[in-house]
C-alpha atoms as one frame of an Amber mdcrd trajectory, in Angstrom:
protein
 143.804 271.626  52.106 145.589 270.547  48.914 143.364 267.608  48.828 140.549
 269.024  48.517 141.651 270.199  45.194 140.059 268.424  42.239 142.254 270.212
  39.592 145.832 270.538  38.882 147.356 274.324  38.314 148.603 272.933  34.767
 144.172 271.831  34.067 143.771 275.233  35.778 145.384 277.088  33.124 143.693
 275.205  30.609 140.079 276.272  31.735 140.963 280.167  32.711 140.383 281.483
  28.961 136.544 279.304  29.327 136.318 281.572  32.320 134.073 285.221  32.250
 136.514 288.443  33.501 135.937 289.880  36.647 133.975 293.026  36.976 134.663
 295.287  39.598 135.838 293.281  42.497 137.896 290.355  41.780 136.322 286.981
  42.258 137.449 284.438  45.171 139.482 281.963  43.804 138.183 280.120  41.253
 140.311 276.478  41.558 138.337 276.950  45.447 135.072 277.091  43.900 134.869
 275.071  40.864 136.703 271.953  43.238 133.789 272.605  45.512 131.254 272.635
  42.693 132.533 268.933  41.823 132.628 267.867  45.056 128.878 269.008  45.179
 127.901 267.121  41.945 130.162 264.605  42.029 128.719 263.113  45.452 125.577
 263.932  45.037 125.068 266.631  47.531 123.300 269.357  48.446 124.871 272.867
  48.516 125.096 273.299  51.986 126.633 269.962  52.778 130.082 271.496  50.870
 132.925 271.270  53.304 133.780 274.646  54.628 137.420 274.797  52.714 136.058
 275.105  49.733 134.061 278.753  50.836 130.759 279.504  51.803 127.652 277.096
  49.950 125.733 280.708  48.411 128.965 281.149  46.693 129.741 277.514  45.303
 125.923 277.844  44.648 125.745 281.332  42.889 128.792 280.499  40.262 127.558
 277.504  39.714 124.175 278.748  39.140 126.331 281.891  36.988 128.424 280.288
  34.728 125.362 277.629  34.127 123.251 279.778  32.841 126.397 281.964  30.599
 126.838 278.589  29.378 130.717 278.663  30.821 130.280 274.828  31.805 129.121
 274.068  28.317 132.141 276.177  26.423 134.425 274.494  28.852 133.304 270.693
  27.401 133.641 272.418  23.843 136.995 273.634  24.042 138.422 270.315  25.398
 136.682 268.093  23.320 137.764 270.301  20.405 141.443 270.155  21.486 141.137
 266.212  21.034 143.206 264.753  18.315 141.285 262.042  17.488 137.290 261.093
  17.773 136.522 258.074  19.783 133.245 256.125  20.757 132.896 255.818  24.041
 130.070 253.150  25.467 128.672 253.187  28.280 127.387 249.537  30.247 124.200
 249.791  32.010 123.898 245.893  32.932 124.258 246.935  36.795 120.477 248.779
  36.231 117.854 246.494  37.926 113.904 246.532  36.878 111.706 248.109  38.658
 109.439 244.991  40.007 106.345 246.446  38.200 108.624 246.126  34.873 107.717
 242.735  34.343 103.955 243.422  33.529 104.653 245.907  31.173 104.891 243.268
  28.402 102.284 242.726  26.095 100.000 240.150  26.522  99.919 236.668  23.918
  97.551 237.350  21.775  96.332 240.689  23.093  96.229 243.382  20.728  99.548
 244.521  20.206 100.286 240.456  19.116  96.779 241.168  16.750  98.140 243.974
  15.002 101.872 242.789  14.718 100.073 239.715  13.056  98.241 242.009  10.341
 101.034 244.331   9.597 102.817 241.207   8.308  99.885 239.952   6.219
């Protein structure tokens, strides 16, 4: 079952102070769920198609659904961009995209009335 494990214990320990405390009972265990939670988003899939190791899909489902909405997900990104020593541009390539076949027609006409107006606005 180590496999299944999307995080180290060392990028574990990182994330636990992101993390909210426990109230009352303690929570399952939380490298289970949140390796199950990327599994889920990282594939594409839907909640219920979680392999059973990583717990029941209402749980993967409910702390994701939890921490989204405490904003936990959105500290995490915070706190590790913030530990970053320096700031970097990252682009992203999106020549792989193909046009819808409809995309074609979308362009304006010659000499419709987009071309007309371009035309004034430069006289």
């Amino acid at each position: 079952m180590s496999n299944l494990f999307w995080l180290t214990e060392a990028q574990m320990a990182r994330l636990r102070p992101y993390f909210p405390k426990s109230h009352g009972r303690p929570r399952v265990d939380d490298l289970r769920v949140l390796s199950g939670i990327i599994f889920i988003n990282r594939n594409g899939l839907r909640w219920c198609d979680a392999p059973r190791e990583y717990g029941p899909a209402k749980t993967l489902y409910n702390r994701w659904k939890r921490w989204s909405d405490n904003g936990v997900f959105a500290r995490i990104m915070v706190g590790l961009a913030a530990e970053g020593t320096d700031p970097k541009t990252i682009m992203i390539d999106a020549t792989y995209l193909k046009a819808h076949r409809t995309a074609c027609s979308l362009r304006a006409k010659k000499g419709g009335a987009v071309a007309r107006s371009a035309e004034q606005k430069v006289a």
